[in-house]
Every structure is written in structure tokens, then in C-alpha cells.
C-alpha positions in Angstrom: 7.1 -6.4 4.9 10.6 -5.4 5.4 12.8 -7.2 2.3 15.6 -7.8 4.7 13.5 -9.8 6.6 11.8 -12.2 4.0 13.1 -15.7 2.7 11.8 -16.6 -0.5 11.4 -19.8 -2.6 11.4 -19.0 -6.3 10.0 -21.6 -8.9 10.9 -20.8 -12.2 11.1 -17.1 -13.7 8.8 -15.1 -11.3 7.4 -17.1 -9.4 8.0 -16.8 -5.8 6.8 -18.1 -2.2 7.0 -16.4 0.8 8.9 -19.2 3.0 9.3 -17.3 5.9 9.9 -13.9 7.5 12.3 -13.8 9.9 11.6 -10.2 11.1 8.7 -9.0 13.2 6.3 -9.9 11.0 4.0 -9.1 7.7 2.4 -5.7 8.4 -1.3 -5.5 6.5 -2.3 -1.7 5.7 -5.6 -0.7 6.2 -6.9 1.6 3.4 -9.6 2.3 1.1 -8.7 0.6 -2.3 -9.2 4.1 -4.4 -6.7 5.5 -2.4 -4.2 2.8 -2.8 -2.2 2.5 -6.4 0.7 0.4 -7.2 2.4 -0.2 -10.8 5.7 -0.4 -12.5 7.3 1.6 -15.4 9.8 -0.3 -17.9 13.3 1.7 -18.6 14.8 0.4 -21.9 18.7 1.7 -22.9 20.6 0.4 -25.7 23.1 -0.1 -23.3 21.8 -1.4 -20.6 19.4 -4.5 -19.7 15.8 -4.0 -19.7 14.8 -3.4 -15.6 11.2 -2.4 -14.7 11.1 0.1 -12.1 7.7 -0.5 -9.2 6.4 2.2 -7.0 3.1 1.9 -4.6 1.2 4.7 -3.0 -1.9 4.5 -0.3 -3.4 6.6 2.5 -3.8 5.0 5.6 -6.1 5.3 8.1 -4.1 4.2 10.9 -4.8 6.1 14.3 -2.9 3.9 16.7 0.3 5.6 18.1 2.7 2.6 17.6 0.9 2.0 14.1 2.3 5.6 13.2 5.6 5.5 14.4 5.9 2.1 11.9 4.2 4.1 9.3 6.8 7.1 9.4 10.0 4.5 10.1 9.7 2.3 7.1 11.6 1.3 4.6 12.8 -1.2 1.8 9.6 -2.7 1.6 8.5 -6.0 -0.6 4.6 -5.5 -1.0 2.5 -7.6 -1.5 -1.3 -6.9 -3.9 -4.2 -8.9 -4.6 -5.3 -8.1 -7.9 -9.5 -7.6 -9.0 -10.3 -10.5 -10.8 -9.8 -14.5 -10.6 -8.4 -15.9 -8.0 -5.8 -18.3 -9.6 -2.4 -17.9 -10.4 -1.4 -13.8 -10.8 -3.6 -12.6 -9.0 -1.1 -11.8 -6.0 1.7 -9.7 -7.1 5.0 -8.7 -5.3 6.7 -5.2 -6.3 10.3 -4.8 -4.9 11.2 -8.3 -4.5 14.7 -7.6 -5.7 15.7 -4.0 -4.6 12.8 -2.7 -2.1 10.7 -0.2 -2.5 12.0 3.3 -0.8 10.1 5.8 0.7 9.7 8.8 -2.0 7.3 10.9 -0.4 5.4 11.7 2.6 2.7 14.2 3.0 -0.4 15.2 4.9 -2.5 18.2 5.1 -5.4 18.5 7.4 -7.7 19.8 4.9 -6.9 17.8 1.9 -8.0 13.9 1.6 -10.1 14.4 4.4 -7.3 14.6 6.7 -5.6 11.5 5.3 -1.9 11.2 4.5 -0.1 10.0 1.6 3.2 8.1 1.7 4.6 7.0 -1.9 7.4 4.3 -2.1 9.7 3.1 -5.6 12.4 1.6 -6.7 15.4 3.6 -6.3 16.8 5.7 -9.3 19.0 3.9 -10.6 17.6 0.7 -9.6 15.5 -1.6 -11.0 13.9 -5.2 -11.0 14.2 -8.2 -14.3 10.5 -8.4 -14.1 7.4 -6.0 -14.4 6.4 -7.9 -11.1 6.4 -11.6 -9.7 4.1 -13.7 -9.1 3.2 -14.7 -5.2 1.3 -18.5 -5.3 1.1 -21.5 -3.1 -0.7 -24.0 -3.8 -4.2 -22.4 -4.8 -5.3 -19.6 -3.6 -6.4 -20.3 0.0 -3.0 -21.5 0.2 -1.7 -18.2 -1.1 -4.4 -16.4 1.7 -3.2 -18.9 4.6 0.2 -18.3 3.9 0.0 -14.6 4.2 -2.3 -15.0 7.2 -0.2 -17.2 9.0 2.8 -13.8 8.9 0.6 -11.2 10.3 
């Protein structure tokens, strides 16, 4: 989703709920899980406070024109990950809830990845975010789910 256009609830440290999005809408990538990653890297100075910066990479298979064209044109993105594992609280996890995540990199190659392109987004240099990553949670999870469902 676009940061700009999300309004958050935050409960406690990082803890957050999506409350609304007041842009077009959430936009949900379809990819093969291998070919997605997502993480964060901590930068630690003497001089400076201890920021985390988070970066997110996948190849999509989209195919529709319009679906492209988003593809290519965004930018200062939240994002939005359902972890492997339980499903209680942690296992969604927003990266760039503070600063966005920018586009890095863009690159296909008919002949590698079987055709698929790569687009990479992170936190700008310079930039960074007070935790590692926050916490998305309603209720339970099928709150979490119906919450997200409900912005697509």
C-alpha cells in the first residue's frame, strides 16, 4: 500500500492497526513465496540512535497492462508479510511503517528467472525505522485477515 495513504492505530510500542486507507486501496502481489524476501538490517553509531533499516524484494507474475504500469509507478510503500508459523500475534509484520520503503532496483531479463522481473524496495540511506518491524494484529487472526481483505 502507498504509506501516504494509510491511517494507523498504534497500541503500545509496535503494535499497529491498519484503520483505514484512504487511497485507492491495498494492492496484494501475486508471487511465488521463494521468490519473495523481506528483512531488516540494524545500524548502530555511537552517535546516533539505534534505527533498523527494512527492504523487500519479489518477482511478480503480473501480466495485466494496468497491473504493470502500478508495478513500474510505485513508491513509499508500507508492506505488509504473513510470517510461516502460528497464527497469533507476530505473525503479520509491517516494514516501512515510518519512512516507506523506496524503490532500489528494477530489473528483468528475458532469459533469467524464467522471464520474471525483480523489483527491490528499502528504506532510504539515511533513513531508518525505531523498530526491526511492527507488529500488524486485530483482534485474532481472522480479524487480522478480514481487516486486510476488507482493503483490497
Amino acid at each position: 500500500m502507498n504509506r501516504a495513504d494509510a491511517v494507523w492505530t498504534i497500541d503500545g510500542g509496535n503494535v499497529v492497526l491498519l484503520t483505514s486507507l484512504a487511497g485507492p486501496t491495498l494492492y496484494p502481489i501475486t508471487a511465488v513465496k521463494r521468490e519473495m524476501n523481506a528483512g531488516f538490517d540494524g545500524v548502530f553509531a555511537d552517535n546516533l540512535p539505534d534505527l533498523f533499516t527494512h527492504n523487500v524484494s519479489f518477482q511478480p507474475y503480473e501480466r495485466k497492462a494496468a497491473d504493470i504500469l502500478a508495478l513500474d509507478s510505485i513508491d513509499d510503500l508500507v508492506v505488509v508479510l504473513e510470517l510461516k508459523g502460528p497464527k497469533t500475534s507476530g505473525c503479520f509484520i509491517v516494514l516501512g511503517y515510518e519512512t516507506g520503503l523506496h524503490l532500489v532496483s528494477m530489473s528483468y531479463s528475458a532469459m533469467d528467472n524464467n522471464g520474471i522481473p525483480t523489483y527491490e524496495f528499502a528504506t532510504k540511506e539515511g533513513q531508518g525505522e525505531k523498530y526491526s518491524r511492527y507488529i500488524l494484529w486485530a483482534t485474532d487472526y481472522d480479524g487480522t485477515v478480514t481487516v486486510l481483505e476488507g482493503l483490497e
